[in-house]
C-alpha positions in Angstrom: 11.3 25.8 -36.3 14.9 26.8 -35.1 14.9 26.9 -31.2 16.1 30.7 -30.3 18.2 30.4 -26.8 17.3 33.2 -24.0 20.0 36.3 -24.7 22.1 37.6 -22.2 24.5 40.4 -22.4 26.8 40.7 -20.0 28.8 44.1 -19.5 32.5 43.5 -18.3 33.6 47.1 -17.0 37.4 46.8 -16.6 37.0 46.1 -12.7 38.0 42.8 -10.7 34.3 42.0 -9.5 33.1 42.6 -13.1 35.5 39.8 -14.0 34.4 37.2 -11.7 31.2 38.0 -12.7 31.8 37.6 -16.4 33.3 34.3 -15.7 30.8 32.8 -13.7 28.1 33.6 -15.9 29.5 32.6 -18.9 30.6 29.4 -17.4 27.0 28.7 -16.2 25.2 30.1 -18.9 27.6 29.5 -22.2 25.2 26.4 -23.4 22.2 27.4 -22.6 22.1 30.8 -23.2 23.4 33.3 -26.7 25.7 35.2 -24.5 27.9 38.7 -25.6 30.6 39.9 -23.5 31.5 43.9 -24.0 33.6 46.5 -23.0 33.1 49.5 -23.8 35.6 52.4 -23.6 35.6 56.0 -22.8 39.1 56.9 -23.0 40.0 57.4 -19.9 40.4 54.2 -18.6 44.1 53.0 -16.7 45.9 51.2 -19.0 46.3 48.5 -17.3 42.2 48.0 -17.2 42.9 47.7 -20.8 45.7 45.3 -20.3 43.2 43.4 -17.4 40.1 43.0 -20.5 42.6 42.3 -22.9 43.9 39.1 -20.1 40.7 38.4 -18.9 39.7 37.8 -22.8 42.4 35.6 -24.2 42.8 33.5 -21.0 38.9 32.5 -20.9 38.0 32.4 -24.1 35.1 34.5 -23.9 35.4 36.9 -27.4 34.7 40.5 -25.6 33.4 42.8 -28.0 35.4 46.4 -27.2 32.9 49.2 -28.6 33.5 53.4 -27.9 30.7 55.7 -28.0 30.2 57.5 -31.9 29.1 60.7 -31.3 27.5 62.7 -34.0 27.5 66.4 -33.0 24.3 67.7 -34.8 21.1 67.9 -32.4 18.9 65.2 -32.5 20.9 62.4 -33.4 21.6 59.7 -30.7 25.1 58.3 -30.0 26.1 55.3 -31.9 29.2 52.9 -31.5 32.3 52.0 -33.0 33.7 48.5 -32.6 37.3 48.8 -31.5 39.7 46.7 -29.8 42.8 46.6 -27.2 44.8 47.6 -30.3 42.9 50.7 -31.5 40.6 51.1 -28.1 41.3 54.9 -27.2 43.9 56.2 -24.7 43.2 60.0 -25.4 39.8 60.7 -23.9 38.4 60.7 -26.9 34.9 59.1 -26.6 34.3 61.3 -23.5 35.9 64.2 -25.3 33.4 64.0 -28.0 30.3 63.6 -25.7 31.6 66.6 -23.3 31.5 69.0 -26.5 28.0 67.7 -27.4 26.7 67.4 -23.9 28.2 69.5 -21.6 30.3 68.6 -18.3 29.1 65.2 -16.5 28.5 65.2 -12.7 26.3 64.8 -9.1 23.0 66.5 -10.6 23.8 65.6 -14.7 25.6 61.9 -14.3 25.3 61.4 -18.2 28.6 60.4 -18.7 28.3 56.2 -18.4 25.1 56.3 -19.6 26.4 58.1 -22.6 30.1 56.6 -23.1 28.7 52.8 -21.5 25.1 52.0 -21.9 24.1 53.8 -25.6 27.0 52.3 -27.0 26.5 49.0 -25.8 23.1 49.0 -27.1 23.8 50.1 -29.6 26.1 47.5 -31.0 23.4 44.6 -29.3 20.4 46.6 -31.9 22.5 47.0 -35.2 25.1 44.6 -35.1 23.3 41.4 -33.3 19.7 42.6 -34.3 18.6 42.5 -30.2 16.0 44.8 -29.7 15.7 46.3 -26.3 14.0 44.0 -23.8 14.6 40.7 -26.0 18.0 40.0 -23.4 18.9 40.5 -19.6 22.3 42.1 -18.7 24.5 41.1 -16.4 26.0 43.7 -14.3 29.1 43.3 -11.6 27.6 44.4 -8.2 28.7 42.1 -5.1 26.6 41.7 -2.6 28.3 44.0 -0.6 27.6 46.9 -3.0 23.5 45.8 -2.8 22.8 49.7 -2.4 24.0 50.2 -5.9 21.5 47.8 -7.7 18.7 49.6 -9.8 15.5 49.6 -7.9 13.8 48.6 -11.0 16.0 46.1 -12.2 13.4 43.9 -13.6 11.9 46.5 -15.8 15.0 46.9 -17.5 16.0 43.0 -17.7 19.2 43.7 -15.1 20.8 40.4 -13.6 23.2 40.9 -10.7 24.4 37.1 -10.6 27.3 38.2 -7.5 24.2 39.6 -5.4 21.9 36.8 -6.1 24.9 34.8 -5.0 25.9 36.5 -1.8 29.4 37.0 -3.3 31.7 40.2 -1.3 34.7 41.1 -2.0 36.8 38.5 -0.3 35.4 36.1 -2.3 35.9 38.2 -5.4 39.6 38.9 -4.3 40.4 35.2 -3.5 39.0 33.8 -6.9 41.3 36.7 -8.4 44.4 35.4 -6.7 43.6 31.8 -8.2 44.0 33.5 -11.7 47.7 33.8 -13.5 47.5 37.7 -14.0 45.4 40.3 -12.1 44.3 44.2 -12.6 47.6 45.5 -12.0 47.1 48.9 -10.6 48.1 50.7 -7.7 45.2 50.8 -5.6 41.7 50.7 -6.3 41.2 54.4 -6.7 43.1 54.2 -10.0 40.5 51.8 -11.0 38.9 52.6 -14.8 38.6 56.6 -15.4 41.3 57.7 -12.9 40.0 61.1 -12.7 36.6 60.1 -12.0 34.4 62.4 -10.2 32.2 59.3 -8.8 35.4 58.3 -6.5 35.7 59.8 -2.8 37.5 63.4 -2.2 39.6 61.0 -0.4 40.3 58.9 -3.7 40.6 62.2 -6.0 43.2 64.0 -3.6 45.2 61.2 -2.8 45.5 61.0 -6.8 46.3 64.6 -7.3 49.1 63.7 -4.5 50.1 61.2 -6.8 50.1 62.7 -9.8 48.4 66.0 -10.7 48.5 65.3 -14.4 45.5 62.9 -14.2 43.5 65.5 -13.8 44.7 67.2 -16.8 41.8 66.1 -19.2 39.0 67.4 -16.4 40.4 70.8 -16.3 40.9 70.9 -20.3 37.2 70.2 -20.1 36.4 72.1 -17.2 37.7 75.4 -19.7 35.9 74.2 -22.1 32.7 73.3 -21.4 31.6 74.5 -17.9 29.3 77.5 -19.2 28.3 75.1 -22.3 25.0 76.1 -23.5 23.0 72.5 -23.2 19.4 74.1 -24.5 19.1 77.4 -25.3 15.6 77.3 -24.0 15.7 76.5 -20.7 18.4 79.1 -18.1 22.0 77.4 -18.1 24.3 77.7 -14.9 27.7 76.8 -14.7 28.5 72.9 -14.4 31.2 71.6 -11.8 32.5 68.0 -11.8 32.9 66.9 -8.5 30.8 67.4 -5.4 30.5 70.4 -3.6 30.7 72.2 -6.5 34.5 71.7 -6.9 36.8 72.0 -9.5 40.2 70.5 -10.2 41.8 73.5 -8.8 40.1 72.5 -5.6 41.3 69.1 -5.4 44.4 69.8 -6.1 44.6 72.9 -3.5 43.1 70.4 -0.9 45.6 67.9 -1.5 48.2 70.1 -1.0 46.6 71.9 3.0 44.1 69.5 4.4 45.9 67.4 6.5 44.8 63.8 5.3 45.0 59.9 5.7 45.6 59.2 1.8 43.6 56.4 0.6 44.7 53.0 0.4 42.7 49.5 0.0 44.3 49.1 3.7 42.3 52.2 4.7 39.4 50.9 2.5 38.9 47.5 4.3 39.2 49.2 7.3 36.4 50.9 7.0 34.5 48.2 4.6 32.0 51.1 4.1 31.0 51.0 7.8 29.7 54.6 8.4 30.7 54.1 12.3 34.2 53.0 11.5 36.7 55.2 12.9 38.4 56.1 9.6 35.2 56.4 8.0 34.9 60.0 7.5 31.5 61.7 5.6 32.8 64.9 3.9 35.6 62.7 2.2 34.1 59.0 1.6 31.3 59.6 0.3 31.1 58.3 -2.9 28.4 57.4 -5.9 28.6 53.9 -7.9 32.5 54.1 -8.7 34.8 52.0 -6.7 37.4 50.2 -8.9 34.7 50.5 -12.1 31.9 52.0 -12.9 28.6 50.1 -14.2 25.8 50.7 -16.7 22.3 51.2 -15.0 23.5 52.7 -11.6 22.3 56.1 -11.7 19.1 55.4 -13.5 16.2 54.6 -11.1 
């Protein structure tokens, strides 16, 4: 009788601590273990996280499988995936496009947006391409110890390794195995990390953008016209969806990047305040922030 290894699947967001973490498992686990590495893509990702998978990939061997969430707009039918690569992967928004027109606006009280553009699709491929069914595998997810508030309370339950947590990895250790590497996420700060325009990041993070550059927010407000009275179920009493906290929209951002006087963000600012609450710069109305830093993992705002 054939010997069947344990299964891991290991989810590489885009994100510098993802990275370690992919390579450290897989250099642990690579002949013990059936192991898949996969990215999957919403469309809204820097390019250069692209570029960083894409690096991370050929340099180390470790055959990531790129999928995009299929999204099939009748009711009652689940999203599916598409296997793509760093060729064809989207650069339009279009996975998230697709699942804002079925779905409605993403945000604080209806965060469906990674489980819909990250997790179903990565399932997805693991059910009907690999044949894993759903609690035959663990996945590996890139938290640090550092980040230990952001690791699923029920993590066994749903088979979720954090192999940086269980390792007491932060992120100077993360940082100085990145600078041992020949290429590196190449972005310019860590709140461009995966979708720019995230409404997970800090008001900090999303005005220093719009002072950036108030085109990265031109998909949100496309959306935010769109779909912001969307209809969801016609059963139950619909009220108008907002992004980001506070009920804000992009016009807000962008109107508060422009008057409030402001310390942009920087990762200077960041490891100054190394998400000490007391910290001097650390400042509650604009650093608060959900389980988005440089990337944004599967499984963090299901409890």
């Amino acid at each position: 009788m054939k010997n069947i290894k344990p299964r891991i699947a290991i989810s590489f967001s885009g994100g510098r601590t993802s990275a370690v973490m992919t390579k450290l498992c897989v250099e642990q686990y690579k002949d013990t273990h059936d192991i898949v590495v996969i990215f999957a893509n919403t469309g809204s990702e820097h390019i250069n996280t692209l570029k960083f998978v894409d690096q991370c990939d050929k340099a180390f061997n470790w055959n990531v499988v790129w999928v995009e969430a299929l999204v099939d707009p009748r009711n009652r039918k689940g999203i599916r995936h598409k296997v793509v690569d760093y060729e064809t992967a989207s650069r339009d928004h279009k996975p998230l496009r697709d699942i804002f027109s079925k779905h409605g606006l993403s945000g604080p009280g209806y965060p469906h947006c990674t489980r819909d553009s990250k997790e179903y699709p990565i399932n997805s491929y693991l059910m009907r391409d690999l044949g894993w069914e759903r609690g035959s595998y663990w996945t590996c997810i890139g938290i640090r110890a550092d980040e230990i508030d952001r690791v699923n309370s029920n993590k066994d339950k749903y088979k979720l390794l954090y192999p940086l947590v269980d390792a007491g990895w932060n992120k100077s250790d993360v940082l100085n195995e990145c600078n041992s590497w020949a290429f590196d996420l190449d972005l310019k700060g860590e709140h461009y990390g995966n979708c720019v325009w995230c409404w997970k990041k800090s008001t900090r993070k999303l005005m220093t953008l719009a002072q950036d550059d108030e085109s990265i927010f031109d998909f949100a407000k496309e959306m935010e016209e769109k779909y912001s009275e969307k209809v969801i179920n016609p059963e139950h009493k619909e009220h108008k969806r907002y992004f980001f906290r506070e009920r804000m929209t992009v016009a807000d951002i962008i109107k508060l990047s422009k008057e409030l006087e402001f310390t942009p963000y920087s990762d200077k600012l960041d490891q100054q305040m190394q998400f000490n609450f007391m910290s001097p710069s650390y400042d509650m109305t604009l650093d608060t922030g959900e389980s988005c830093g440089e990337s944004c993992e599967i499984m963090s705002d299901i409890s």
